[in-house]
N, C-alpha and C positions, 0 to 999 in steps of 0.2 A: 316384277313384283306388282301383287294386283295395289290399287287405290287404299283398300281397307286395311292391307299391311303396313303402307307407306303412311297410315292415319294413324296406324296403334305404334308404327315405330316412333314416330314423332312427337306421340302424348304420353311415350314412355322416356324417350330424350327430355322432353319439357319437365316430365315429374321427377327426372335423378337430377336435370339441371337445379332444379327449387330445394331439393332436396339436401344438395351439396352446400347450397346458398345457407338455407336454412339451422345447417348444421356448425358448419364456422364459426357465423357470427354467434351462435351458442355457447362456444369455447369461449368466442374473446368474451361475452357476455357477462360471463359465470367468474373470467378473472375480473372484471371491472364491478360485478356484485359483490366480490370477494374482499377486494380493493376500499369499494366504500362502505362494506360492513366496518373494516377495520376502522375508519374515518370515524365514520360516526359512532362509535365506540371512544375514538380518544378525545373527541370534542366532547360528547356526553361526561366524559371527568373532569372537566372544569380545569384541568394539569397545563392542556394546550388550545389552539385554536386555530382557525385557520383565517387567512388573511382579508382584512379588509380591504371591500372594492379601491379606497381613497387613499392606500396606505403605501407608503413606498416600502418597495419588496426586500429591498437593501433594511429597512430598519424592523421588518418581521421575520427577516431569516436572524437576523443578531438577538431579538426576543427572543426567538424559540432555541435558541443553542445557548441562550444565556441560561435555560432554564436546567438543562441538564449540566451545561458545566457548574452549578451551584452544589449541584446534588451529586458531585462525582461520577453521572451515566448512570446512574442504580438504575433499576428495575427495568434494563433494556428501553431506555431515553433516548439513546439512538438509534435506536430501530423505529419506534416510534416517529421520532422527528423526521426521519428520510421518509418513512411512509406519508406521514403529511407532505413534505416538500417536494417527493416523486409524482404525489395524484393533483397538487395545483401546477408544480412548473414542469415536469420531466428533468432528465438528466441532464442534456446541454446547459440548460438555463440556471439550475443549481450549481454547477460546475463553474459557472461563466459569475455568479454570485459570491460565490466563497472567493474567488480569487479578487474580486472588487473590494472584498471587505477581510482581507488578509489582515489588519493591522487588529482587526477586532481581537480581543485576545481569544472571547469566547470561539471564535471562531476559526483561528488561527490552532487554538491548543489540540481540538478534538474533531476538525473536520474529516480526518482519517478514517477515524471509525465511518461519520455518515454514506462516506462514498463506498466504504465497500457493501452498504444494504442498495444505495441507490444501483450500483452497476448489477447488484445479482439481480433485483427488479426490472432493468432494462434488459438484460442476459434473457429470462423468463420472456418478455416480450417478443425479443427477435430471433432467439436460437443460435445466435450466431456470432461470434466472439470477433471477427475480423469488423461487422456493423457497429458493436459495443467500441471495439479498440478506436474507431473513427470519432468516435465523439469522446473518449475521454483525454484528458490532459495529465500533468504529472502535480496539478493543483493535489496541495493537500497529501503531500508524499507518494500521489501514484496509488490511491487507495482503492480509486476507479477500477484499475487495472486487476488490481489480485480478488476483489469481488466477482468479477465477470467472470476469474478460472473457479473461484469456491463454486459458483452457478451453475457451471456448465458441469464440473465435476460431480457434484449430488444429481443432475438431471441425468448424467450418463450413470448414475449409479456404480459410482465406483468405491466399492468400500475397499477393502484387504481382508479376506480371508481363505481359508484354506485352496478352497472350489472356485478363488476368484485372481488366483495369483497368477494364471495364464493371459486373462484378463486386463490384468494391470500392468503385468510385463508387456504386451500388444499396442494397449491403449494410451500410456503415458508417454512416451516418447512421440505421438502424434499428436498432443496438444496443440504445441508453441511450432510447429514445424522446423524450420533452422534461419539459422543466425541472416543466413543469405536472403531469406525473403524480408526481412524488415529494412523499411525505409533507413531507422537510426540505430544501435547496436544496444541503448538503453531498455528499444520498445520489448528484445526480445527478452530482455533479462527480466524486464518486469515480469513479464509471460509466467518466465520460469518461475521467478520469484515466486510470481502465485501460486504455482504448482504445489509449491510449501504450504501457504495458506490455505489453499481448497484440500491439500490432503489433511488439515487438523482439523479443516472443516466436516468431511464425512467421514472422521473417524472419531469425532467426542473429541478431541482434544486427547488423542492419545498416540503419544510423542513417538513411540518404537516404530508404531505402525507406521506412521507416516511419514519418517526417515527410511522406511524400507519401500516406501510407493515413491521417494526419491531416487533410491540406489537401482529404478530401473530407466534411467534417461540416459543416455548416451556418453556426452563428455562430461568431463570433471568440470567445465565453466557451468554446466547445467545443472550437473550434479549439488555444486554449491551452494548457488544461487538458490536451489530446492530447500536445501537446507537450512539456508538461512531466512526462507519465507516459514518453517517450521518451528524456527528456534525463536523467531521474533513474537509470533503468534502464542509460545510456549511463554515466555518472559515480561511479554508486556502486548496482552490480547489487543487486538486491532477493534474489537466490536464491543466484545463482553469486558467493559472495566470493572463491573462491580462480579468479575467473575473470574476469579485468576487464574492460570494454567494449574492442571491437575500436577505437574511432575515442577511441582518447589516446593522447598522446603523451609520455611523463614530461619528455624534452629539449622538448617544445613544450607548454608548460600549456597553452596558450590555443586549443588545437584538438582538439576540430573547429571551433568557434567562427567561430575565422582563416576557414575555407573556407565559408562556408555566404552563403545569400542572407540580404539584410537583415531578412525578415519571420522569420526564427530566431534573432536575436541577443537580443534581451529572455530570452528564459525561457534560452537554452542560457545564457549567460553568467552567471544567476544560479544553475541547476544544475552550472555548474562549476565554482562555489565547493566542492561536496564533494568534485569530483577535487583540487581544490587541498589539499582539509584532507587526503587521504587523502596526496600524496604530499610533506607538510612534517610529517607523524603528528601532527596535530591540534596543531601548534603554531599558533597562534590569531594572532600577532604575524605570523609568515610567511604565514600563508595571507591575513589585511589585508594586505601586501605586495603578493600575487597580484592582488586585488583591485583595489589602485590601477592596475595595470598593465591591469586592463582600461579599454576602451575610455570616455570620462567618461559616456555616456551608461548605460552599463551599470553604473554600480558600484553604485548603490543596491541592485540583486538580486543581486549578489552578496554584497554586506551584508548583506543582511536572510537567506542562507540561512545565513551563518555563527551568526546567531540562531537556525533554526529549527532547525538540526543540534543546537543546545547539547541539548537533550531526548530525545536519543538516545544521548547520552554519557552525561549524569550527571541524575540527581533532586534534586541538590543546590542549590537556587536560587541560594544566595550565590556559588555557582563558576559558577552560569549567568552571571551580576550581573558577578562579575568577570571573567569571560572577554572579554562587548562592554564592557568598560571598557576593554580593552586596544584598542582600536578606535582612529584617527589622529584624528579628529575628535570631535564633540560630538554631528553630523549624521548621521556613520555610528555612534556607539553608540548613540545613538538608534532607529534603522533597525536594529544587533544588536538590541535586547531588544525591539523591533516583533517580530520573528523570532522572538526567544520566544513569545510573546503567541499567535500565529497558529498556531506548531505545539502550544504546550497545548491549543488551542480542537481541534486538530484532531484531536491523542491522547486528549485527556478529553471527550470531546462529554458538553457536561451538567452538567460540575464546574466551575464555575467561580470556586472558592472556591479553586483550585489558581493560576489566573490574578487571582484577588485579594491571594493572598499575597506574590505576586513582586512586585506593581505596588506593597504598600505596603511591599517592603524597596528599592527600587530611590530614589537620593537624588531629593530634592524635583524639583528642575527636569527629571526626567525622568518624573516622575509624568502630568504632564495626556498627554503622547503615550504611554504604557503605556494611561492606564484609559480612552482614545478606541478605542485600538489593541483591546481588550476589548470596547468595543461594537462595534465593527465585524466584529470575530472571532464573534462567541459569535450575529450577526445570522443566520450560515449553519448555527444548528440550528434556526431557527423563522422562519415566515412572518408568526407574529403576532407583533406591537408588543409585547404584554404580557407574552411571554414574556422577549423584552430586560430587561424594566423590570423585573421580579419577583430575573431577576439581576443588575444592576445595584444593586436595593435591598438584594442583600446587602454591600453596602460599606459602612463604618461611615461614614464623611466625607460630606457634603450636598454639598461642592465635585467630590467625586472622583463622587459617582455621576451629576453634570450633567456633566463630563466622559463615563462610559460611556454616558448616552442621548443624548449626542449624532453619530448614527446619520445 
């Protein structure tokens, strides 16, 4: 190759090198212009702000969440407030803030919704849901997690329709991969969980469909778990509060329920215990009422979610305690503080000195189904035996901790 080749190949290598360079940072550019349109857009309404150099960050993340929990999240407040708090800290550091400031109510009640905007935003960044899953935590119910599948899922453009249904049979069971590749058995369910959530997500919030971009995962643990990230997002929206599922009916509690085929009535019926607490305002004695009304075979799940809701309301255990005391039965308050038991394991992955406390204020005869309901709970952050037993042996009682290993 003569001189003048080896000169034009090289000033053609240096121009696609510049060129490549050029074009990237363009991408990232146009999302980061994108990013602070938005900014300066919700600082210009005087609603929100963004944080002072001098200001401790712990008491402008409670500002700003105080301001949508006043206004019950209307006009998309938490979309809003995650887009502020994703463009000054990112996702770890918000993540690592909310669980600092857990006792806050404002921040406690409605961090859920924020995380599933902050993960789709961090999703959008990296492509890559295994990078997202590394920095999210089960802070704030795991909200992290079912955002990153809503992201990924609209990015791969998976809607349900006709011409899309080879597509979605192909594509959904390679999400979450399987059970065997996660570190703890919780990470995968969330996955799936999400699967529920991203499918209400790119489909409107439209319930059929997205029960049937379910029914293409594999096993029935999967298949559930889909379901129930569907029925939640259906009954008591994870984002849109001031936006309620299209399929209720306030004159008909019990639907969608009433319409659905029978392999949907286990998990819908017991996620629409939260439509019920929502629309009796978390009167706890009416929404038991709602409860009996369902079908007999269903009531247990709807009992046990009137449990797991109590940890979303209040940190106050003895109001948890008494709230499933208000329960018609012995069986169903039982089945409420199961419902505790299960959403602590689910919001404290780890602490379990949180779910030891309630099981020793809860009276005697309801103690051995608490600290059983504990071993069973706390079995879905580890795969080894030893890890149960290590928390298990922090119970003070020799009876109560053969109760939680027995697993």
């Amino acid at each position: 190759m003569s001189k003048r080749h080896i000169g034009f190949t090289l000033v053609f290598l240096i121009m696609l090198i510049l060129l490549v360079y050029w074009l990237f940072p363009r991408q990232d550019q146009t999302k980061i212009n994108g990013l602070q349109q938005t900014i300066d857009k919700l600082v210009s309404s005087k609603v929100y702000r963004l944080k002072i150099d001098s200001e401790d960050p712990n008491t402008y993340i409670a500002s700003q969440m105080e301001i949508c929990f006043k206004t019950g999240g209307k006009d998309s407040c938490y979309k809003d407030i995650a887009n502020l708090f994703y463009y000054q800290f990112g996702l770890r550091v918000i993540l690592d803030l909310f669980q600092k400031n857990e006792n806050t109510v404002a921040v406690f009640a409605r961090c859920h919704e924020v995380t599933h905007y902050l993960s789709r935003m961090e999703y959008q960044n990296s492509q890559n849901i295994a990078k997202v899953y590394d920095i999210c935590t089960s802070v704030c119910h795991g909200g992290c997690y079912h955002g990153t599948i809503e992201q990924y899922m609209k990015d791969k453009n998976l809607p349900l329709g006709v011409a899309d249904a080879q597509k979605i049979k192909s594509e959904i069971p390679k999400i979450c991969g399987r059970l065997e590749d996660y570190k703890t058995p919780i990470l995968f369910d969330e996955c799936v969980h999400g699967i529920g959530h991203g499918a209400m997500f790119v489909t409107d919030g439209e319930l059929p469909q997205a029960l049937k971009i379910c029914d293409n995962l594999t096993t029935q643990r999967e298949i559930d778990s889909c379901y129930s990230g569907v029925f939640m997002e259906n009954s008591s929206s994870s984002t849109s509060t001031d936006h309620p599922g299209k399929y209720v009916k306030k004159a008909d509690p019990m639907y969608p329920c009433n319409s659905l085929e029978p392999k949907y009535l286990p998990l819908c019926y017991r996620y629409q215990s939260s439509y019920f607490a929502q629309i009796t305002k978390n009167n706890w004695i009416e929404t038991a009422k709602l409860c009996l009304a369902v079908p007999q075979a269903y009531q247990s799940g709807c009992f046990q979610t009137i449990g797991t809701n109590q940890v979303g309301f209040t940190q106050d255990m003895k109001q948890m305690i008494y709230d499933c005391s208000l329960m018609p039965t012995d069986e169903y308050r039982t089945i409420c503080l199961q419902g505790i038991v299960i959403s602590l394991a689910g919001r404290y992955r780890g602490e379990s000195q949180k779910i030891i406390d309630l099981c020793n204020k809860v009276n005697d005869n309801f103690k051995s189904a608490c600290f059983k309901q504990m071993g069973t709970s706390i079995n879905s952050w580890s795969t080894n035996p030893n890890d149960i037993k290590s928390h298990c042996n922090l119970i003070q009682d020799q009876k109560y901790i053969k109760w939680c290993q027995q697993v």
